[in-house]
Biopython code that builds the backbone (N, CA, C, O; Angstrom):
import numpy as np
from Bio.PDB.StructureBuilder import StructureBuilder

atoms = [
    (1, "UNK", "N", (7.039, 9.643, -22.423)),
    (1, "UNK", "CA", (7.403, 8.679, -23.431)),
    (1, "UNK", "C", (6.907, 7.303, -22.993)),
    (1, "UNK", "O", (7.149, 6.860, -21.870)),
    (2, "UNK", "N", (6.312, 6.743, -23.775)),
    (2, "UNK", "CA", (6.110, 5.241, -23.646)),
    (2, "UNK", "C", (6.070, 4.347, -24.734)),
    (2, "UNK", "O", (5.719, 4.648, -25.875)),
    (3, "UNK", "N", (6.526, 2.980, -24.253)),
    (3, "UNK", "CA", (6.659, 2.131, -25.328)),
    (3, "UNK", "C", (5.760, 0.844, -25.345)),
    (3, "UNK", "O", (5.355, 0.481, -24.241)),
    (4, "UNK", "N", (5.314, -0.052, -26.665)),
    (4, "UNK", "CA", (4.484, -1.276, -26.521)),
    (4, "UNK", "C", (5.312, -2.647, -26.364)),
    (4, "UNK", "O", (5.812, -3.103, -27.393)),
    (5, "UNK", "N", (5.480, -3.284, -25.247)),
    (5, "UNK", "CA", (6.560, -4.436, -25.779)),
    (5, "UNK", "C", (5.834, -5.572, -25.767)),
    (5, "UNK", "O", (4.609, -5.662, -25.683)),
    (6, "UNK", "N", (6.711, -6.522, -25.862)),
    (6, "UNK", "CA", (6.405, -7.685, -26.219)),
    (6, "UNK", "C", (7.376, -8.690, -25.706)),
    (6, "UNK", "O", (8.451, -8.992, -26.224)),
    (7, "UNK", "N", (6.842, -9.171, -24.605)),
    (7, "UNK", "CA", (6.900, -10.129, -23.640)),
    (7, "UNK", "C", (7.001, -11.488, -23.242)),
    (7, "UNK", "O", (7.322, -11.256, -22.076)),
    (8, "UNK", "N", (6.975, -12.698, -23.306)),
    (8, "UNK", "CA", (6.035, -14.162, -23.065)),
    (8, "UNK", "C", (4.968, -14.198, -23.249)),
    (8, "UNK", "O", (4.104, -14.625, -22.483)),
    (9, "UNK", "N", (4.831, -13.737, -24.341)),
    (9, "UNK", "CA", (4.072, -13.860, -25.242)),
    (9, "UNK", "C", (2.498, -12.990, -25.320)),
    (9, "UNK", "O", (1.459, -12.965, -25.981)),
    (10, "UNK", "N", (3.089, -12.402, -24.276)),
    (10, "UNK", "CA", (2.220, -10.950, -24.427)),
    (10, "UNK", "C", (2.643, -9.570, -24.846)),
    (10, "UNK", "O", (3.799, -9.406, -25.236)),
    (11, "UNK", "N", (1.788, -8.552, -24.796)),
    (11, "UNK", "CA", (1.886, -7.330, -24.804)),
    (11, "UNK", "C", (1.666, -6.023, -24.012)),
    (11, "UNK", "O", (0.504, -5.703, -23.764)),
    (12, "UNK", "N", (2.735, -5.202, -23.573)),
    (12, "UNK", "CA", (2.676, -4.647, -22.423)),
    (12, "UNK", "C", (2.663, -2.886, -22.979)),
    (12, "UNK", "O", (3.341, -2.597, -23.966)),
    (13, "UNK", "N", (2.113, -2.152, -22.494)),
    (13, "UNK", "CA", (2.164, -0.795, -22.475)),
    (13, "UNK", "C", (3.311, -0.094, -21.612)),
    (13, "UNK", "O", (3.107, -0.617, -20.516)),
    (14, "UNK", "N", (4.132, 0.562, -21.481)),
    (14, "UNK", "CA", (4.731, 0.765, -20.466)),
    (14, "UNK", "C", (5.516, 2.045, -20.584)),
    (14, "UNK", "O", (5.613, 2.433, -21.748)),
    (15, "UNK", "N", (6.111, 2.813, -19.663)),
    (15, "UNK", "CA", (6.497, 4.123, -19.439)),
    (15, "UNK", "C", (7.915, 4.200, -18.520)),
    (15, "UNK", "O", (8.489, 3.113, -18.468)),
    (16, "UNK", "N", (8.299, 4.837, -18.095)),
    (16, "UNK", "CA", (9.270, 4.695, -17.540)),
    (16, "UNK", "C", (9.047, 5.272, -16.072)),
    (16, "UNK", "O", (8.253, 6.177, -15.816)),
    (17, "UNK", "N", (9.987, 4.519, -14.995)),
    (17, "UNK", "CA", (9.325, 4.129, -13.899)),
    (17, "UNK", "C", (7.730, 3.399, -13.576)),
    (17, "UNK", "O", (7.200, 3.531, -12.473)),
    (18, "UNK", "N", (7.423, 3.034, -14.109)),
    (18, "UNK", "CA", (6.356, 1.838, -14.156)),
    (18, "UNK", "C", (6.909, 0.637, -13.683)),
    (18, "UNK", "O", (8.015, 0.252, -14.062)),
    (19, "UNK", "N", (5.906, -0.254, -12.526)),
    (19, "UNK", "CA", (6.097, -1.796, -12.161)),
    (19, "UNK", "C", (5.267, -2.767, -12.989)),
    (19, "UNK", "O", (4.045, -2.623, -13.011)),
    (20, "UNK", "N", (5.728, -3.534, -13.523)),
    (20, "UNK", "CA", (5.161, -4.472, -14.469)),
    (20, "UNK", "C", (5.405, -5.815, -13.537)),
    (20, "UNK", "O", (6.492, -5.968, -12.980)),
    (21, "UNK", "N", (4.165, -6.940, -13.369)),
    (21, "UNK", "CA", (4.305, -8.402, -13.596)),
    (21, "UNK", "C", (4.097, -8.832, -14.865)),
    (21, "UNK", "O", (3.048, -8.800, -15.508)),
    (22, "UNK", "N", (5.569, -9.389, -15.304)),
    (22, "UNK", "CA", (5.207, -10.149, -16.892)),
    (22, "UNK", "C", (5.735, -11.938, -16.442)),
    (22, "UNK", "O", (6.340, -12.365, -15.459)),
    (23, "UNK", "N", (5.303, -12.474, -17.387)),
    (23, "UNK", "CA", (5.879, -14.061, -17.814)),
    (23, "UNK", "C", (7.148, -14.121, -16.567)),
    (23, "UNK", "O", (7.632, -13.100, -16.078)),
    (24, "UNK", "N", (7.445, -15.139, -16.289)),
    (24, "UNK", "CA", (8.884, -15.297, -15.490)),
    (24, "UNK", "C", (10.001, -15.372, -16.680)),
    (24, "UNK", "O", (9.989, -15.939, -17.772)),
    (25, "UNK", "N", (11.053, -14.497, -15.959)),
    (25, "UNK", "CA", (12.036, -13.787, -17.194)),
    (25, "UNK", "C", (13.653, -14.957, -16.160)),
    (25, "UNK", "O", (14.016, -14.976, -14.984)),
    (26, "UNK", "N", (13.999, -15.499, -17.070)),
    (26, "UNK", "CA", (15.131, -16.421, -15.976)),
    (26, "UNK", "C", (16.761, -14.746, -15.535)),
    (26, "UNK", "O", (17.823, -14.366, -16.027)),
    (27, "UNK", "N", (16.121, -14.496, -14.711)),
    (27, "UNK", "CA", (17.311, -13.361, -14.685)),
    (27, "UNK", "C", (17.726, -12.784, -12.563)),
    (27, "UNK", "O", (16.798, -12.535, -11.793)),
    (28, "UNK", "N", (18.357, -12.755, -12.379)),
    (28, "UNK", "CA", (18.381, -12.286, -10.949)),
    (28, "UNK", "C", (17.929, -11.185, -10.329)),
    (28, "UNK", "O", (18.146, -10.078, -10.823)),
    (29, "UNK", "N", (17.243, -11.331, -9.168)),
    (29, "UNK", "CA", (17.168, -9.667, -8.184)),
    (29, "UNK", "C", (18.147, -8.695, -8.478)),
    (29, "UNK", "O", (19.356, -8.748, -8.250)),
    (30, "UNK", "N", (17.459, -7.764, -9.033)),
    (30, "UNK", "CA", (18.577, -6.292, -8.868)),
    (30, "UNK", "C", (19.247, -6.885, -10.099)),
    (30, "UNK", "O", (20.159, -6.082, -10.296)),
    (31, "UNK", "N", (19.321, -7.705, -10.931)),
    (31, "UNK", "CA", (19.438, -7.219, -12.353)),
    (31, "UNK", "C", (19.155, -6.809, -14.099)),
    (31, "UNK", "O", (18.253, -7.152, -14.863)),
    (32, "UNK", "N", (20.094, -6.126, -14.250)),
    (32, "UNK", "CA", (19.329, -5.026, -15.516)),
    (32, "UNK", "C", (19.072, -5.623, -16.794)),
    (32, "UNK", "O", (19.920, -6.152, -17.513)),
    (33, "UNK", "N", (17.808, -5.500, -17.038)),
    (33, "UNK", "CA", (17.841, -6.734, -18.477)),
    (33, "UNK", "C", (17.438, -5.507, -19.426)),
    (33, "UNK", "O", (17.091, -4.363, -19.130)),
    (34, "UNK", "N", (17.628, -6.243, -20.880)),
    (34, "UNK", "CA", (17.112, -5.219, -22.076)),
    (34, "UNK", "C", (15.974, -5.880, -22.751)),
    (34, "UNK", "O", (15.955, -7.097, -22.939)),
    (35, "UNK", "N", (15.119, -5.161, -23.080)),
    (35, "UNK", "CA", (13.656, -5.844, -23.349)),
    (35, "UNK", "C", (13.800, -5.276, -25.022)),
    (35, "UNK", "O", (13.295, -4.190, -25.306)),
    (36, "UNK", "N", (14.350, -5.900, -25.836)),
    (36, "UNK", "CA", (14.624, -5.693, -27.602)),
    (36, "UNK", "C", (13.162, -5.536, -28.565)),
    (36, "UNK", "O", (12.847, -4.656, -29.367)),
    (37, "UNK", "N", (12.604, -6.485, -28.225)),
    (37, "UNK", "CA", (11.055, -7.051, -28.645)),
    (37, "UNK", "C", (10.230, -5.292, -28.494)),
    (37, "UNK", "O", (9.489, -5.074, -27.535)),
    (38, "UNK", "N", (10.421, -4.523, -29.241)),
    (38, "UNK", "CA", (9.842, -3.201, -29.042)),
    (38, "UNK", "C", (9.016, -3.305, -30.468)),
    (38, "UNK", "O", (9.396, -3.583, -31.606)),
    (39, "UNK", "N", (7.358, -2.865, -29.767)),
    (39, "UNK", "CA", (6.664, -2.950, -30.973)),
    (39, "UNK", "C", (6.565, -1.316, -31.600)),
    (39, "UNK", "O", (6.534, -1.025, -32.796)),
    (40, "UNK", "N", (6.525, -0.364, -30.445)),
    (40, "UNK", "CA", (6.181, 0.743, -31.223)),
    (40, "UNK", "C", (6.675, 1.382, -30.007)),
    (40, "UNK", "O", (7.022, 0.786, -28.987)),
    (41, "UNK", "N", (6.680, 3.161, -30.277)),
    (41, "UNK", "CA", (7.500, 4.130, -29.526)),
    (41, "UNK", "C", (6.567, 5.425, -29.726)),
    (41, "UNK", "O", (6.245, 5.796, -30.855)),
    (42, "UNK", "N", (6.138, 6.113, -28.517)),
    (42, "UNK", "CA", (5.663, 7.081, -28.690)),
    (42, "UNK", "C", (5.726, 8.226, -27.737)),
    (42, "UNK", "O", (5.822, 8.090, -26.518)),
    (43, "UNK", "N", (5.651, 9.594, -28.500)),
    (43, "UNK", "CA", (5.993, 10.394, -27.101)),
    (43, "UNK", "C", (4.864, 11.672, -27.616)),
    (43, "UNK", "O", (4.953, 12.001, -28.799)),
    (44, "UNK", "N", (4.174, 12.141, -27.042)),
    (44, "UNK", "CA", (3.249, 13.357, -26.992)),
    (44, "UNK", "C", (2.371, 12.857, -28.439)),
    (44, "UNK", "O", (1.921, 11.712, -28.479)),
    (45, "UNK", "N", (2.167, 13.854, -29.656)),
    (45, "UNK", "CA", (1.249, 13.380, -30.688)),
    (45, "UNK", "C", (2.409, 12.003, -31.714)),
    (45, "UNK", "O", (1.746, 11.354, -32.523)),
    (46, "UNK", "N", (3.794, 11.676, -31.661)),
    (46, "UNK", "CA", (4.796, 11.113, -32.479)),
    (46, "UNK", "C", (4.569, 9.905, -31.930)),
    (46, "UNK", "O", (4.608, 9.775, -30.707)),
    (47, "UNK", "N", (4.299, 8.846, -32.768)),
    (47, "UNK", "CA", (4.348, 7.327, -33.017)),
    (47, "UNK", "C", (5.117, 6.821, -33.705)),
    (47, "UNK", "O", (5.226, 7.274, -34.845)),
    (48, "UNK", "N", (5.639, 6.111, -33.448)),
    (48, "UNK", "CA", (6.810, 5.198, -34.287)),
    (48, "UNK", "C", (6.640, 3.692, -33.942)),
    (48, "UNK", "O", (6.835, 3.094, -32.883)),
    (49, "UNK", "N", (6.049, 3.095, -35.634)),
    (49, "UNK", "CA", (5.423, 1.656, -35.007)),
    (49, "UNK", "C", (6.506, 1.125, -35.957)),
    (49, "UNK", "O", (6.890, 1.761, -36.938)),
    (50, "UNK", "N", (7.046, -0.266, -35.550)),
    (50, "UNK", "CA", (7.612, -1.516, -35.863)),
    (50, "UNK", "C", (6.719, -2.584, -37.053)),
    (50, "UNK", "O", (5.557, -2.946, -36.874)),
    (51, "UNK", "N", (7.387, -2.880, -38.005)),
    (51, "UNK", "CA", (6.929, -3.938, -38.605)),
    (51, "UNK", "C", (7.993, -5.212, -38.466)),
    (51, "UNK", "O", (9.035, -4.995, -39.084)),
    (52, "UNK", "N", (7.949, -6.345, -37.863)),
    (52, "UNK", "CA", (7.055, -6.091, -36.627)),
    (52, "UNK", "C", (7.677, -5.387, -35.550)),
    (52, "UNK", "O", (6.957, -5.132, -34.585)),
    (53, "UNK", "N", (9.261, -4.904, -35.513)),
    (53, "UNK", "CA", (9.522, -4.675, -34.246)),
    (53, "UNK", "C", (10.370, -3.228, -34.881)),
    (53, "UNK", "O", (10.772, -3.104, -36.038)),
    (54, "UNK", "N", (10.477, -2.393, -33.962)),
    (54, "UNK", "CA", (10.833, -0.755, -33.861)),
    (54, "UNK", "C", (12.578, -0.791, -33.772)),
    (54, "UNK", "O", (13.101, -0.725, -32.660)),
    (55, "UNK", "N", (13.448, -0.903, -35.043)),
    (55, "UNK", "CA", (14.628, -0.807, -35.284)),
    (55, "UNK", "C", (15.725, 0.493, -34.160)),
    (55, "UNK", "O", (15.761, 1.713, -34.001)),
    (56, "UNK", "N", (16.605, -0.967, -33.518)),
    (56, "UNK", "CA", (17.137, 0.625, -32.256)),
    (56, "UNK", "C", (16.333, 0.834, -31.327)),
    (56, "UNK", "O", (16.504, 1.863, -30.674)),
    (57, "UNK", "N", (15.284, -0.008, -30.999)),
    (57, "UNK", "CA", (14.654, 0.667, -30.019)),
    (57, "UNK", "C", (14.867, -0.146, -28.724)),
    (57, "UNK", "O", (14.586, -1.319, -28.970)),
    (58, "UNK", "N", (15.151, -0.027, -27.779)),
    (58, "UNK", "CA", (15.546, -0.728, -25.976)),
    (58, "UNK", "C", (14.886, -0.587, -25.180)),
    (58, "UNK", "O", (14.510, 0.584, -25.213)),
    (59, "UNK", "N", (14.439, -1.125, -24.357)),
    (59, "UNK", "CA", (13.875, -0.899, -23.273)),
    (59, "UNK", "C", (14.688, -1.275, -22.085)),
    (59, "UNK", "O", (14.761, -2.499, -21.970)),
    (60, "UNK", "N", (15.164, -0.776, -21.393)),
    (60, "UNK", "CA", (15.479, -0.682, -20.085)),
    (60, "UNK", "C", (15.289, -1.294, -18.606)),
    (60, "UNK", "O", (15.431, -0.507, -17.671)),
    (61, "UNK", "N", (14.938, -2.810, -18.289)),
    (61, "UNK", "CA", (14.717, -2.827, -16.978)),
    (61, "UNK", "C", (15.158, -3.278, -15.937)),
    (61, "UNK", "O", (16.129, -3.991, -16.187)),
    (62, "UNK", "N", (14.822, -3.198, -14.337)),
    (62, "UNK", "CA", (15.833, -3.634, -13.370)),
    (62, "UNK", "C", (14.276, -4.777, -12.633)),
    (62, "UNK", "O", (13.061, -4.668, -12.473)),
    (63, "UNK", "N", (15.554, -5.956, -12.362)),
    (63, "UNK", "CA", (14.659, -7.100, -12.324)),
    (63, "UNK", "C", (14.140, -6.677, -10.591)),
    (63, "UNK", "O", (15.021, -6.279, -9.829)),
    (64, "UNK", "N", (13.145, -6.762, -10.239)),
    (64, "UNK", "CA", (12.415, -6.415, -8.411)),
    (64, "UNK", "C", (12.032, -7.377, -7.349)),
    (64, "UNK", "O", (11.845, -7.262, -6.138)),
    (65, "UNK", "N", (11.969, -8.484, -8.294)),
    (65, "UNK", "CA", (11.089, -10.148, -7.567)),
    (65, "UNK", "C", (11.266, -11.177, -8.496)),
    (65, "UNK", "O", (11.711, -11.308, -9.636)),
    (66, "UNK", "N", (10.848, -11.750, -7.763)),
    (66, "UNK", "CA", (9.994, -13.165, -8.984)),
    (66, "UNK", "C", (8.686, -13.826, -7.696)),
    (66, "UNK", "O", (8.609, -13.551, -6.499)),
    (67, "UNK", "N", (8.082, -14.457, -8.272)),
    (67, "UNK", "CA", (6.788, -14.803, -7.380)),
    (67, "UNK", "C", (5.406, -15.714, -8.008)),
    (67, "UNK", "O", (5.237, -15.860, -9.219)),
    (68, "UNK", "N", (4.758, -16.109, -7.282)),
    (68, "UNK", "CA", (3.955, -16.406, -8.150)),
    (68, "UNK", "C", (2.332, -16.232, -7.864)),
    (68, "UNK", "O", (1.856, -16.460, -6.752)),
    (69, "UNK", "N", (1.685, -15.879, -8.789)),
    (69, "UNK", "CA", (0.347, -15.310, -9.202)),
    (69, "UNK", "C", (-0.723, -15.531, -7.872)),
    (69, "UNK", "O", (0.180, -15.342, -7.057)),
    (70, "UNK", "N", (-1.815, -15.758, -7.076)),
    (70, "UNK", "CA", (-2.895, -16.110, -6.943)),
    (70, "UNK", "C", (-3.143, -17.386, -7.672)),
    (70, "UNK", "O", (-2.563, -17.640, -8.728)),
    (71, "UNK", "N", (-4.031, -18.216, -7.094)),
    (71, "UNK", "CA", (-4.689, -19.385, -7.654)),
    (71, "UNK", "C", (-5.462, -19.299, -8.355)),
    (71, "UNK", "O", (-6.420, -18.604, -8.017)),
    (72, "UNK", "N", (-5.479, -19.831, -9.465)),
    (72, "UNK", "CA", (-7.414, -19.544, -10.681)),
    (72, "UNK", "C", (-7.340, -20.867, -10.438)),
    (72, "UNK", "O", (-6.491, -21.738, -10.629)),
    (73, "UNK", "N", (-9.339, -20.783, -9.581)),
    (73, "UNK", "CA", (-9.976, -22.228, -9.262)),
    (73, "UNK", "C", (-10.705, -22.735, -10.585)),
    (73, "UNK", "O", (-11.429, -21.860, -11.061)),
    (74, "UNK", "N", (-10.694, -23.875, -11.262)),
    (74, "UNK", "CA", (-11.658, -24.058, -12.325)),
    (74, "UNK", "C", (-12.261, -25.480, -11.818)),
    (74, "UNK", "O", (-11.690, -26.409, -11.246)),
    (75, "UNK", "N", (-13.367, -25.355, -12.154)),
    (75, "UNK", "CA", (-14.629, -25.978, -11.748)),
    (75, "UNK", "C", (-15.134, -26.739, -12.557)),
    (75, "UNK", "O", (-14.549, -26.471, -13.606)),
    (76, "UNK", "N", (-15.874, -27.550, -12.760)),
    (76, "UNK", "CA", (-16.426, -27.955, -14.100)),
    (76, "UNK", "C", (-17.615, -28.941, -13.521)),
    (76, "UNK", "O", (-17.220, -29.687, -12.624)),
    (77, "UNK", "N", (-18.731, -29.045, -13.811)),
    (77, "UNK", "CA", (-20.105, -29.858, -12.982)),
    (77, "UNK", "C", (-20.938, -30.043, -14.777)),
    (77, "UNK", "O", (-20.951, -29.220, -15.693)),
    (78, "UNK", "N", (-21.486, -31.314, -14.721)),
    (78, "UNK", "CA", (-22.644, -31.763, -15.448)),
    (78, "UNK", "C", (-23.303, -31.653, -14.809)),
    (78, "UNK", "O", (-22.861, -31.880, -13.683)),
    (79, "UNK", "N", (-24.704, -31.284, -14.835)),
    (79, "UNK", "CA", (-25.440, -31.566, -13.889)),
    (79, "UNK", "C", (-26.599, -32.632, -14.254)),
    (79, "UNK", "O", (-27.128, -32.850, -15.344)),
    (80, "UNK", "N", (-26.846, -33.295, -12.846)),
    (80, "UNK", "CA", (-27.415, -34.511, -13.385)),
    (80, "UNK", "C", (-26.849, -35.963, -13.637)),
    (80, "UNK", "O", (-27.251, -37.106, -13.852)),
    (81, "UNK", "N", (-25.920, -35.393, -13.515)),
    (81, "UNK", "CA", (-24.625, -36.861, -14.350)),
    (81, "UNK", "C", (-23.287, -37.273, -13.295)),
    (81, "UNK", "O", (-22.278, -37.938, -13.533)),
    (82, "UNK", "N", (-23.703, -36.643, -12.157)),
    (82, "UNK", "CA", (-22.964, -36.573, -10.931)),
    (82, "UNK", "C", (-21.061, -36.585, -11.167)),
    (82, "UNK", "O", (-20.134, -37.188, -10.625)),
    (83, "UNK", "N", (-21.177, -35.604, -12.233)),
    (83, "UNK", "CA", (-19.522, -35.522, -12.796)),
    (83, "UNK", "C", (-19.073, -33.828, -12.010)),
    (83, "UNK", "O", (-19.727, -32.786, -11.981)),
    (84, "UNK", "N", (-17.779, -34.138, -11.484)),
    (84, "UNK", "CA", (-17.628, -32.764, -10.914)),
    (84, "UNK", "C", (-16.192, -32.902, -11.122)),
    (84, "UNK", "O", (-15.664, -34.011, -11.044)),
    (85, "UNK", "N", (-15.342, -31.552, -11.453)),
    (85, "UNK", "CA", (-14.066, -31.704, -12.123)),
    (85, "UNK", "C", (-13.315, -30.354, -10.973)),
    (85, "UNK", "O", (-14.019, -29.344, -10.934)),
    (86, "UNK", "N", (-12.499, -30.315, -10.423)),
    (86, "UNK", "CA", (-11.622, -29.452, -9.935)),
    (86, "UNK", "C", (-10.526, -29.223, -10.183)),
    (86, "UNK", "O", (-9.791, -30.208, -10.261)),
    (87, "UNK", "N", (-10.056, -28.179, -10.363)),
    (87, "UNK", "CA", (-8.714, -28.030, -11.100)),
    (87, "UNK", "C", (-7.718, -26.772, -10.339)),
    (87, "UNK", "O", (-8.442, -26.013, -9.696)),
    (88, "UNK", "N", (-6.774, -26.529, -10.296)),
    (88, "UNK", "CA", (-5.860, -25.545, -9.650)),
    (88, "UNK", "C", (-4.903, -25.284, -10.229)),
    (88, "UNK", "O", (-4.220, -26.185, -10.716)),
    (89, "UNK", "N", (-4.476, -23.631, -10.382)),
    (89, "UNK", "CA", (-3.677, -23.324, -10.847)),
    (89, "UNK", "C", (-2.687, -22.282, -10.647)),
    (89, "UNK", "O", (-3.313, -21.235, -10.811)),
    (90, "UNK", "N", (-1.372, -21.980, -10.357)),
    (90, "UNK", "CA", (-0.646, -20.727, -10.232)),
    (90, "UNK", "C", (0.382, -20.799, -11.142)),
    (90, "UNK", "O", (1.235, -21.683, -11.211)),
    (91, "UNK", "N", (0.256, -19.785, -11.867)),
    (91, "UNK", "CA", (1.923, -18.968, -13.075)),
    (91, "UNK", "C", (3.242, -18.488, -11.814)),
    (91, "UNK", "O", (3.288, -18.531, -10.584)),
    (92, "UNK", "N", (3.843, -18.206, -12.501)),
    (92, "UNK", "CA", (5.250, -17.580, -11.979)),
    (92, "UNK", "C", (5.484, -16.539, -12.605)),
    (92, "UNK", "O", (5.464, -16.640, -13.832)),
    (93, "UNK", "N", (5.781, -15.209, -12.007)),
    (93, "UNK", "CA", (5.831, -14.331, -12.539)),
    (93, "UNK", "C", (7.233, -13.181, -11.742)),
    (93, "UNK", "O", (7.672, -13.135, -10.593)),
    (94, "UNK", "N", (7.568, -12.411, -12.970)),
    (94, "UNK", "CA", (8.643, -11.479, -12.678)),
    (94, "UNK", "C", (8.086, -9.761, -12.246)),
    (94, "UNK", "O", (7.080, -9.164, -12.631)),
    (95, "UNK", "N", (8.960, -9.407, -11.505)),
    (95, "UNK", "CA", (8.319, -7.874, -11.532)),
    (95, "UNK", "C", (9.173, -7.015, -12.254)),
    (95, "UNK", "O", (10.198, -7.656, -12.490)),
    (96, "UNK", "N", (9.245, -5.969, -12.681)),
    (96, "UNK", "CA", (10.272, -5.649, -13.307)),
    (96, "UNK", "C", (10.059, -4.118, -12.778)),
    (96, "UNK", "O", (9.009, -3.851, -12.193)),
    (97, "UNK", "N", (10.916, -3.251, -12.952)),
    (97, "UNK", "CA", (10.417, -1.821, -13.499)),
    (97, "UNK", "C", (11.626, -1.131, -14.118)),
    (97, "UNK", "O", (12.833, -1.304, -13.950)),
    (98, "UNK", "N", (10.845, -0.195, -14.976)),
    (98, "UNK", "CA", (11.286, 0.432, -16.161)),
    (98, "UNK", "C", (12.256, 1.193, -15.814)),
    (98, "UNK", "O", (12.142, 2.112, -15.004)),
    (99, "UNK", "N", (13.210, 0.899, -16.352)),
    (99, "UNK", "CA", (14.262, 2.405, -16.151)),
    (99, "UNK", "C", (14.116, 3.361, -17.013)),
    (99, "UNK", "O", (13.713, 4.507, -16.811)),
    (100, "UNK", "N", (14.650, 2.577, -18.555)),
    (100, "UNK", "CA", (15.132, 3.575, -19.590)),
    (100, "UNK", "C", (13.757, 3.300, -21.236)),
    (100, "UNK", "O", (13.332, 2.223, -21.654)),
    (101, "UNK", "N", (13.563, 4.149, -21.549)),
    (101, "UNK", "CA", (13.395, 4.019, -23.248)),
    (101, "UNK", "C", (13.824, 4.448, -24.040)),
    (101, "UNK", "O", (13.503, 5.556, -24.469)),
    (102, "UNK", "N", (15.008, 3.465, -24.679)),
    (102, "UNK", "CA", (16.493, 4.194, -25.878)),
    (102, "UNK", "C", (15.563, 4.197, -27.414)),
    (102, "UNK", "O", (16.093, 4.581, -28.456)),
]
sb = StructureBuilder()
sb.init_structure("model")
sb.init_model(0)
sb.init_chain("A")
sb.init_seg("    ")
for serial, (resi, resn, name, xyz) in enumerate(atoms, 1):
    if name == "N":
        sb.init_residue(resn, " ", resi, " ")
    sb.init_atom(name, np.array(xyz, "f"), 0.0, 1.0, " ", f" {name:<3s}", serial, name[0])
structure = sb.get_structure()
């Protein structure tokens, strides 16, 4: 069984027992959150999609970390024009993993 959710503002595929990094979720180590935002539900050939979201449907998870990402370096050069731009960046992110799909 797996379900599509919907995240901070993304979209996640996910199954049960699966580790996910999503968006930072404000919630504590070792506790159980419900992920509502369910776009669709599927198990072997049966789909069940949400307009927009899948009525009754839960997702299950137990919070593992919080942390944050690797650096993305951005760069930026004219060339010729002796302009050079550096930039740095790290997100914060949650780990989660799946318990349940109600």
């Amino acid at each position: 069984m797996y379900a599509v959710i919907k995240t901070g503002g993304k979209q996640y595929r996910v199954a049960e027992g699966q580790k996910i990094k999503v968006e930072q979720i404000p919630a504590d180590i070792g506790a159980e959150i419900s992920l509502d935002q369910v776009l669709s539900v599927g198990e072997g050939d049966s789909l069940k999609v949400g307009a927009p979201f899948v009525d009754g449907a839960v997702v299950k998870a137990k919070v593992l970390s919080h942390g944050r990402h690797e650096k993305v370096r951005i760069f930026k050069m004219r060339r010729r024009k002796h302009y050079q731009k550096r930039q740095g960046h790290r997100q914060n992110f949650t780990e989660i993993q799946i318990e349940s799909i109600a």
